[in-house]
C-alpha positions as CSV (number, residue, x, y, z in Angstrom):
1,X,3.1,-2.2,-23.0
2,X,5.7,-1.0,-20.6
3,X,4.6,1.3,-18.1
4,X,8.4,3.4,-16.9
5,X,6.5,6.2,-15.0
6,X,8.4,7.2,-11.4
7,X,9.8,9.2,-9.4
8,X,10.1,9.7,-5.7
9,X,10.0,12.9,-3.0
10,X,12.6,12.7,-0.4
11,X,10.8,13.8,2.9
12,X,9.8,12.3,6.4
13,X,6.3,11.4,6.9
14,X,5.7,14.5,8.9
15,X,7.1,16.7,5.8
16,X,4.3,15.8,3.5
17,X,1.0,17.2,3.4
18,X,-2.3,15.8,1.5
19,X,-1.1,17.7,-1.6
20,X,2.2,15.8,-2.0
21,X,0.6,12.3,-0.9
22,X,-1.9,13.2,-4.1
23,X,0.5,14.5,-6.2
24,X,2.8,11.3,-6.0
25,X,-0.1,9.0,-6.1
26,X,-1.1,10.7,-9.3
27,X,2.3,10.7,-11.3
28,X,3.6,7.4,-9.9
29,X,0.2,5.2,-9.4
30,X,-2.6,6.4,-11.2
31,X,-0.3,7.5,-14.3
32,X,0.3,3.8,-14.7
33,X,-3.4,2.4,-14.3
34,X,-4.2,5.5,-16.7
35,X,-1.7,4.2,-19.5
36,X,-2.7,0.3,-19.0
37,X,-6.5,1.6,-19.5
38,X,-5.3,3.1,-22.8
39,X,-3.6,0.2,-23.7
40,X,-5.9,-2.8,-22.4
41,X,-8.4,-3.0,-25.4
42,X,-6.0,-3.4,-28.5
43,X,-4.2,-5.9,-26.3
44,X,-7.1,-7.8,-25.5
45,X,-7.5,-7.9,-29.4
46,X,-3.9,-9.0,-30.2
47,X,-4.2,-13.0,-31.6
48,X,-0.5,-13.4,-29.9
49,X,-1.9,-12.2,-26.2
50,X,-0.6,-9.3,-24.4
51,X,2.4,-8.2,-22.1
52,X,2.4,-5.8,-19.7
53,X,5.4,-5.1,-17.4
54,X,5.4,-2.2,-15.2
55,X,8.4,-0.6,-14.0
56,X,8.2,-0.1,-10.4
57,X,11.2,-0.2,-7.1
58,X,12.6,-2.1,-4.6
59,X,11.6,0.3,-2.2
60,X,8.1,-1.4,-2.4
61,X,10.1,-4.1,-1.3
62,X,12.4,-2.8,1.5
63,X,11.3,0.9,2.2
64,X,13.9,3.4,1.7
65,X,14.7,6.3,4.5
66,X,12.8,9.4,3.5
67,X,11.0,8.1,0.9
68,X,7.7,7.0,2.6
69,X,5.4,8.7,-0.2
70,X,7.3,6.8,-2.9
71,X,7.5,2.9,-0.8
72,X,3.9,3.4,0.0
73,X,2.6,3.8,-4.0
74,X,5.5,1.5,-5.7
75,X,4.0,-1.1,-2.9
76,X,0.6,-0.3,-4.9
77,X,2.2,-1.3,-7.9
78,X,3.1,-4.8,-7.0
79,X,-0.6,-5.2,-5.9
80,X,-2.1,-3.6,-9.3
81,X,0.6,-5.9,-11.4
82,X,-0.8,-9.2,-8.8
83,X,-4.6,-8.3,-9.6
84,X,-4.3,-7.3,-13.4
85,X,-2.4,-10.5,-14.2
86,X,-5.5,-12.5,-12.6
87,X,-7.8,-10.4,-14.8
88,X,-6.5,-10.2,-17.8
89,X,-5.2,-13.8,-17.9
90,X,-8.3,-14.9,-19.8
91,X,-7.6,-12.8,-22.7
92,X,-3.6,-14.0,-22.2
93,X,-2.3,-11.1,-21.3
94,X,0.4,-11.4,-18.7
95,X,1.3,-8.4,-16.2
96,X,4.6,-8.3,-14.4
97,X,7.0,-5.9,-12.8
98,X,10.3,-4.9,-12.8
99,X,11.4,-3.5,-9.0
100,X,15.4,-1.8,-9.6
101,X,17.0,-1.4,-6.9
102,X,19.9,1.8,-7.5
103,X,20.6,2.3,-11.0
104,X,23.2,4.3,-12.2
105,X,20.6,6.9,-14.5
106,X,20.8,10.9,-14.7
107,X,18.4,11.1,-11.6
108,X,21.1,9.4,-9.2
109,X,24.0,11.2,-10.8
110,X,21.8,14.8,-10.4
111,X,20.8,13.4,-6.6
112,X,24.8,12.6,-6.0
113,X,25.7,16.5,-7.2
114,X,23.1,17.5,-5.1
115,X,23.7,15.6,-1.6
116,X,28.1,16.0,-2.7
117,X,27.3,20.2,-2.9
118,X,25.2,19.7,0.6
119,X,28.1,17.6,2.5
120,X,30.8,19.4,1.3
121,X,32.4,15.7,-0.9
122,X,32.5,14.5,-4.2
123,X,29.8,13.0,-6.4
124,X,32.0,9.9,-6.1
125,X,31.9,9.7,-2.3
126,X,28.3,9.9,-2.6
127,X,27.6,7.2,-4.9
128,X,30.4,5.3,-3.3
129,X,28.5,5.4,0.4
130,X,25.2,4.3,-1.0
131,X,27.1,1.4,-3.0
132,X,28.0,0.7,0.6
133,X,24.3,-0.6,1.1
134,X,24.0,-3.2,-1.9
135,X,25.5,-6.5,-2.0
136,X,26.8,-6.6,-5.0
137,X,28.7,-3.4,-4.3
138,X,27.9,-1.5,-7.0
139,X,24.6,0.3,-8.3
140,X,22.8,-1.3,-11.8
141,X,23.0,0.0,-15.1
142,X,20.2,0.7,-17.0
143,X,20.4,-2.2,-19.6
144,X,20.3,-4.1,-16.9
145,X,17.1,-3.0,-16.0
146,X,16.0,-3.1,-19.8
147,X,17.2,-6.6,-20.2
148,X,14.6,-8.2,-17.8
149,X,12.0,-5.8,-18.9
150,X,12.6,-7.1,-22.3
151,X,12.7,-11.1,-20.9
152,X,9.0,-10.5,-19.1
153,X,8.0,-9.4,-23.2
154,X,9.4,-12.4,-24.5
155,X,7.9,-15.5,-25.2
156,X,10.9,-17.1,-23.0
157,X,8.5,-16.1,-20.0
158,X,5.5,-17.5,-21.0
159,X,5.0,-19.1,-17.6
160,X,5.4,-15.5,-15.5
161,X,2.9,-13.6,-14.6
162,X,1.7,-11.8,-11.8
163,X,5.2,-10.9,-10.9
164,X,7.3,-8.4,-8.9
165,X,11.1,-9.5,-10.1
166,X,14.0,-6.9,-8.0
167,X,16.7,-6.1,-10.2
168,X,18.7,-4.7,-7.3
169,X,22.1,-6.6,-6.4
170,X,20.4,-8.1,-3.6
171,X,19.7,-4.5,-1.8
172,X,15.8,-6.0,-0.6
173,X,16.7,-8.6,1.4
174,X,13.2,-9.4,2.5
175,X,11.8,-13.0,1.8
176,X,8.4,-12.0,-0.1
């Protein structure tokens, strides 16, 4: 199972009321534990065990500005992925994330149009400024992304589990 279900509200604390703290916990939190309920019983049955990896962000990691709603449930992730891969390890079934830091997908080129239209630059500037941030100077591409996705489903990690792995040129520079 792969779990890819996100998405993020840009706003201070202050900004957001009850109804976008539920609405955020709903689509990005309990949209995941809903599909890994759906999923759990036929891969309890499977003879080869089960993988889980759900798709989460380094923001969970190393909060982002203006995304508190967003750090807060991805951080919620990474403790759902730690507990799950305890539980279900009996019936081997291993649970893992993937954090990305920026990837280079339709929702960062639409967020570049829209902050480029707001300051007045190009699309390019934009992306260019928050390149500024990662290490690696540059953001991910998506088959990146995929690719360890698809190394947590393989038998080549057999030993991982309970696992948070960034996929973020270095961007979350925190130690745990």
């Amino acid at each position: 199972l792969v779990s890819a279900v996100g998405g993020s509200q840009r706003a201070l604390f202050e900004e957001l009321d009850d109804a976008a703290w539920l609405a955020n916990y709903e689509f990005n939190l309990l949209g995941t534990v809903r599909v890994v309920r759906a999923a759990i019983e036929p891969l309890k049955k499977s003879r080869a065990g089960g993988r889980i990896v759900i798709l989460g962000a380094a923001g969970a990691r190393m909060p982002y500005p203006n995304q508190v709603v967003s750090n807060v449930h991805k951080a919620g992730l990474i403790a759902l992925v730690k507990t799950l891969g305890a539980e279900f390890q009996p019936y081997n079934i291993r649970v893992n994330s993937v954090s990305p830091g920026r990837t280079l997908t339709q929702l960062w080129t639409t967020r570049a149009d829209r902050l480029a239209r707001e300051r007045g630059v190009t699309p390019e500037d934009v992306i260019h400024e928050f390149t500024e941030e990662i290490p690696m100077k540059r953001f991910g591409r998506p088959e990146e992304i995929a690719a360890m996705v698809v190394f947590l489903a393989s038998h080549k990690a057999s030993y991982v589990n309970c696992q948070s792995i960034l996929v973020d040129g270095g961007i979350a520079r925190g130690l745990v």
